[in-house]
Each structure stands twice: as structure tokens, then as C-alpha cells.
C-alpha positions in Angstrom: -56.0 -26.8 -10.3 -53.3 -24.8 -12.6 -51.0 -26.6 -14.0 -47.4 -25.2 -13.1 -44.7 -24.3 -16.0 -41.5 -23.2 -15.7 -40.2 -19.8 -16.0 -38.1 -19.2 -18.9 -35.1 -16.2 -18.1 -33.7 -14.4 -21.3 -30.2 -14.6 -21.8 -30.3 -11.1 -20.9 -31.5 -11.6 -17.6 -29.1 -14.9 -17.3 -26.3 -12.5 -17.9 -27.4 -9.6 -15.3 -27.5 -12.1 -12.6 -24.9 -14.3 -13.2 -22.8 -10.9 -13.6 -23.9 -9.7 -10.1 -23.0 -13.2 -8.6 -19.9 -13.0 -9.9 -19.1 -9.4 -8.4 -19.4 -11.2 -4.8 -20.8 -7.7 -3.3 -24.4 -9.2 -2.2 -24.4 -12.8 -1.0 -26.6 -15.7 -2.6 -29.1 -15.4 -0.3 -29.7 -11.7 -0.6 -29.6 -12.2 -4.7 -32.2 -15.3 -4.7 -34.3 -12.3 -2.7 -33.8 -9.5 -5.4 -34.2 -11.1 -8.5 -37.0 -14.4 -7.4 -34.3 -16.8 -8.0 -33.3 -20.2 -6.5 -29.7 -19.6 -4.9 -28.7 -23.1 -7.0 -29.8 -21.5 -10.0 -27.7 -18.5 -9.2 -25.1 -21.2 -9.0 -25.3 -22.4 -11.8 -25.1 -19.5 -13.9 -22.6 -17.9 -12.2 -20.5 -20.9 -12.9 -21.3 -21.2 -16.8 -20.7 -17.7 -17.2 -16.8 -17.5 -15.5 -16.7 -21.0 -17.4 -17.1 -19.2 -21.0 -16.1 -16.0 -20.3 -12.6 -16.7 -22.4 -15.0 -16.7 -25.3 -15.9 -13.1 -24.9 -12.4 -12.7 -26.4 -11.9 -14.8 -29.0 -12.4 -14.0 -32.6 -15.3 -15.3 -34.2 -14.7 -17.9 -37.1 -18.3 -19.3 -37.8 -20.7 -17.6 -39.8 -19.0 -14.1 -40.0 -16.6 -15.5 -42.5 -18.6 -17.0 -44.4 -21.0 -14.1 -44.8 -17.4 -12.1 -45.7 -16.5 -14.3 -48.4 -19.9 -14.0 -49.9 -19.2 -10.3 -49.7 -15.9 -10.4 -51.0 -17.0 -11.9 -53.7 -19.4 -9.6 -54.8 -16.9 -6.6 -54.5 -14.6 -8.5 -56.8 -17.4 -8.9 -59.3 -18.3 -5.1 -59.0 -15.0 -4.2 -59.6 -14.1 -6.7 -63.0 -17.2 -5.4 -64.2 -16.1 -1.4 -63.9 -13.2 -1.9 -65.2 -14.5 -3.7 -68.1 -16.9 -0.6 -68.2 -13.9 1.8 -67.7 -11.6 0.2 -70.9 -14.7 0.7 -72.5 -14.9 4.1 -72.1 -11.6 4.5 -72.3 -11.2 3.6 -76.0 -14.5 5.1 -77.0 -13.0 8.4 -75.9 -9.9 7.7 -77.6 -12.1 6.9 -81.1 -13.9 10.3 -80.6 -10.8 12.3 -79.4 -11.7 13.5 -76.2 
């Protein structure tokens, strides 16, 4: 005797679903058919999904700034260091007259 497991669904998959629920041309029924999957759990996703949809929109203040402050940083670096480089330059050109 086999021990059952449950089926895990990619977010992907979550998505498709959850997507075709929400366009109300197929009934829940006919869905649970198509894609092997309890009507509740249709439900379910279909109700998270119009639940955090305003979050499709919103701008994105987590790790993305942080990795653009780290990145920011750098640049500045790069550019103190050439123009160091280019003062340098500039007055070794002047002592050879060029």
C-alpha cells in the first residue's frame, strides 16, 4: 500500500488557473475537469489572486533598492577614482606640454 502525497502546483500553474477562473468563460466544474483540480482549490486561488492583484502595480521597495544603493555606490567610487586619474593626467600633460 502507497503512501499518498500531495501534489505540489508551481506558481506558474497557480497563476494559469487562477487567471482562467477569473475570466468566468468556463464554469468551475468544467475547469476542475481541464486542469485535475478540486473546484475549492480553484476557489481558492482565484480569490488570492483578485486579492493581490493591486500588487501587480505597485513599485517595488524591498530588495531592488537595496541592490541599487550597492550599485550606486560603486558608480560613485568609479567615477572619484577617474577623475583622480584624469587631474592626473591632466597636469602630467601640462608638465610635458602637450
Amino acid at each position: 500500500m502507497q503512501k499518498q502525497t500531495r501534489r505540489k502546483f508551481s506558481a506558474a500553474f497557480k497563476a494559469k488557473v487562477a487567471l482562467d477562473a477569473a475570466k468566468e468563460q468556463q464554469t468551475l466544474a468544467e475547469l476542475s475537469k481541464k486542469y485535475e483540480v478540486s473546484s475549492v482549490i480553484i476557489s481558492r486561488w482565484k480569490a488570492e489572486l483578485l486579492a493581490n492583484l493591486s500588487t501587480v502595480f505597485e513599485k517595488s521597495t524591498g530588495e531592488d533598492s537595496s541592490e541599487d544603493k550597492v550599485d550606486i555606490e560603486k558608480l560613485y567610487a568609479q567615477i572619484g577614482q577617474l577623475k583622480v586619474e584624469n587631474d592626473f593626467l591632466k597636469k602630467s600633460a601640462k608638465r610635458l606640454g602637450i
